[in-house]
N, C-alpha and C positions, 0 to 999 in steps of 0.2 A: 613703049608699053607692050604693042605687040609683041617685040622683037624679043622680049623678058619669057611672056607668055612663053612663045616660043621655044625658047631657051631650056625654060624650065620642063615643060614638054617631054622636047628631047633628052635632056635630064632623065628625067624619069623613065621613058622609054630605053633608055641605057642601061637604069639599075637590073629592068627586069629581063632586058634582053643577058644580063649578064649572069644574073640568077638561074636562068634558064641553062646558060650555057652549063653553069654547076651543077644543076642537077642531073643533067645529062652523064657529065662529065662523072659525076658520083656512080649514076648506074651502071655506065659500059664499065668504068673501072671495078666494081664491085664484080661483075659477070667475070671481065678478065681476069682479076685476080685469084676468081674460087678456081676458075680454070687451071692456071699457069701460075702457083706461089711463088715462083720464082722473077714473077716480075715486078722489081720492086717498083720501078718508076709509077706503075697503075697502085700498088699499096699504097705510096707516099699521095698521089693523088687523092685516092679516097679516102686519106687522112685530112689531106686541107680541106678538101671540099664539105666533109661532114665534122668539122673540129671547132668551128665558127666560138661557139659559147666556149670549148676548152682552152681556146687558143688568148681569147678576153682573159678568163679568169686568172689566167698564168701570167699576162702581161700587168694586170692589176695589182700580184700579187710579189711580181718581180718589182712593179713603183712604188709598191711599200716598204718596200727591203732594203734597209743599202746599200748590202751587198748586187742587191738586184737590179738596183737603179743604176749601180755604175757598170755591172755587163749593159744596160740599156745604154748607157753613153758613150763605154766604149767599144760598142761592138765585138769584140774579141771571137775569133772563129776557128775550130778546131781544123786543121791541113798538116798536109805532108808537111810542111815545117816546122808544125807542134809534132808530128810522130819524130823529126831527126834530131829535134833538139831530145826528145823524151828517150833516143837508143843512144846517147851520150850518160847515161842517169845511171850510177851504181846499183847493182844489184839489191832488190827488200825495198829500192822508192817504189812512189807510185806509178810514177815516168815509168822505170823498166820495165814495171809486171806491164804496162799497156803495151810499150812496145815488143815485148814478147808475144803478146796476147795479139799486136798485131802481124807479126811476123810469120807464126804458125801457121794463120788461115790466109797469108798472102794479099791483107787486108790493105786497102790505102786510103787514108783519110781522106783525099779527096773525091771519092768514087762516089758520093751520096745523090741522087738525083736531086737537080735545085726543086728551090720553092715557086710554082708554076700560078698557084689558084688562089692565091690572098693575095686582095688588092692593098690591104694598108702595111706600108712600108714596117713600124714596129712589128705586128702581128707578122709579120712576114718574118723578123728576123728571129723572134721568138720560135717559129717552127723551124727553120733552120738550126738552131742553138738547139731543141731538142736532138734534132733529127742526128748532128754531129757531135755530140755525146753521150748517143745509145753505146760506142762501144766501152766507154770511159765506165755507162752504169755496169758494164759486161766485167769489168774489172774489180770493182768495186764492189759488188756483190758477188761476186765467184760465182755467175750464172755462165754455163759454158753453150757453146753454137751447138747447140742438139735441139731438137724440137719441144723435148720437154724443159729444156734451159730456156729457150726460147718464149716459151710461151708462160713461162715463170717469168720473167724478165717483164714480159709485156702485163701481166698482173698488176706487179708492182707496176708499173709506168701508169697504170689505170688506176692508181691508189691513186699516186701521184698528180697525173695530170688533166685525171679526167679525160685524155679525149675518144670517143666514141670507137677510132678504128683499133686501139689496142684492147677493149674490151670484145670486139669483133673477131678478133686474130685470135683470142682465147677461148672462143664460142664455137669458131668456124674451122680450127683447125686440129681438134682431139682427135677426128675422126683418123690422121696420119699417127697417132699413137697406138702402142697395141694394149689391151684389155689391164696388163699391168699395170703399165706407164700412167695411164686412166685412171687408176686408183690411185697414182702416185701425188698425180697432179690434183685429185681432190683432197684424200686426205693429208696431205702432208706439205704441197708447194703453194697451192689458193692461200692457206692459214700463215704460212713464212710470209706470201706477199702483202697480204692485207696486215697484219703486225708490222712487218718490216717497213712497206711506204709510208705509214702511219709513223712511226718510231721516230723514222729519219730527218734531217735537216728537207727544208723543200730545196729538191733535186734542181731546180729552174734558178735558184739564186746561189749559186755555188760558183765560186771563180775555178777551176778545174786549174788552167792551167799554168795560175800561183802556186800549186801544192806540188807539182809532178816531182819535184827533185826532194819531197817531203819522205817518211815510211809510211809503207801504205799501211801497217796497220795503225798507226797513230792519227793517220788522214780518217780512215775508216771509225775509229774510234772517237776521233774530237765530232764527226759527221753524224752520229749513232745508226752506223751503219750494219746491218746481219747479214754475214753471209748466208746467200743460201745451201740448202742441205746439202751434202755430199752426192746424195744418192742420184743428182739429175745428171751429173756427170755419165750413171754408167748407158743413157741413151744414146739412139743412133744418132750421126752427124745430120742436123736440118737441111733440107734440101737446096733452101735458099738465106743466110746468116740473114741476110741484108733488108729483110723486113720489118722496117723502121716507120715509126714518127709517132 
């Protein structure tokens, strides 16, 4: 009975010791990321650590789905051997515009920093499966690596997925846009995202790498997918693509 007592105890003194570690872990990463945007590993962290409820709702909504139940059973993970099978894919698939799309920025599917701060194994695999199909959404929406693509992009993912550090990354970082672009991004790219994530198939239950040898506008189309506006294109190059989850 003691030894339960005990047990339990310690238990408990674990959940909070471990809680604590996250909060931490949320602050210095939030400090270092306003800092240095270019580190993605501190962005992906202060995704997990403050994602908790978005990271639920997404798994909830992937065991309703069937499409979504079976990425839950079979895992399926986007890598450099989805990018080599996808530079094999005739020009106008969807495989090729990705692997062009990754070719340009010297992109590698593998480079994404792991999932560090969530303890439950689905939940885990969930943020990962996001985090390695930001660049698939970069394709699919014609959002390009510029700061106001970027933070177009992350709009829509906050349609999407709810989680708190991409509605963060579009609060926190206008201030690298110039007065323009600021206008650009209210009137014209917020209203594409909130329609568009809205519009769309949910982003979280999409088998991706069934369709690549598909056309992409047919993919795009059977998905009710929009692209976004031409105009984010004419932005400077984002300092760091890779600010993800």
């Amino acid at each position: 009975m003691r030894g339960a007592c005990q047990a339990r105890q310690n238990g408990a003194w674990h959940t909070q010791e471990r809680r604590a570690q996250k909060a931490a872990v949320a602050v210095l990463a939030a400090v270092g990321a306003s800092l240095d945007p270019r580190r993605a590993d501190l962005v992906a962290a202060l995704g997990e650590t403050t994602g908790s409820a978005a990271l639920n709702n997404m798994l909830a909504r992937m065991q309703s789905n069937p499409s979504g139940r079976q990425i839950l059973a079979e895992r399926p993970r986007v890598t450099d051997e989805t990018l080599e099978y996808a530079r094999t894919l005739p020009e106008g698939t969807f495989g090729h515009a990705y692997a062009q799309f990754m070719r340009k920025r010297r992109f590698s599917a593998d480079e994404r920093p792991p999932v560090r701060f969530v303890d439950d194994g689905e939940l885990a695999y969930v943020a990962a499966r996001a985090r390695e199909v930001h660049d698939l959404w970069h394709v699919l929406f014609g959002c390009p690596t510029t700061v106001l693509g970027e933070l177009a992009l992350k709009a829509l993912e906050f349609v999407q997925t709810g989680m708190p550090m991409a509605a963060l990354s579009v609060a926190g970082a206008q201030w690298r846009l110039s007065g323009r672009d600021r206008s650009r991004l209210a009137t014209e790219l917020l209203p594409w995202a909130l329609r568009s994530g809205m519009r769309c198939a949910d982003l979280m239950c999409l088998p991706y790498e069934r369709h690549l040898q598909e056309d992409l506008e047919e993919v795009r189309s059977r998905w009710r997918i929009t692209p976004s506006p031409a105009a984010a294109v004419a932005s400077r190059p984002a300092a760091q693509p890779r600010v993800s989850l």
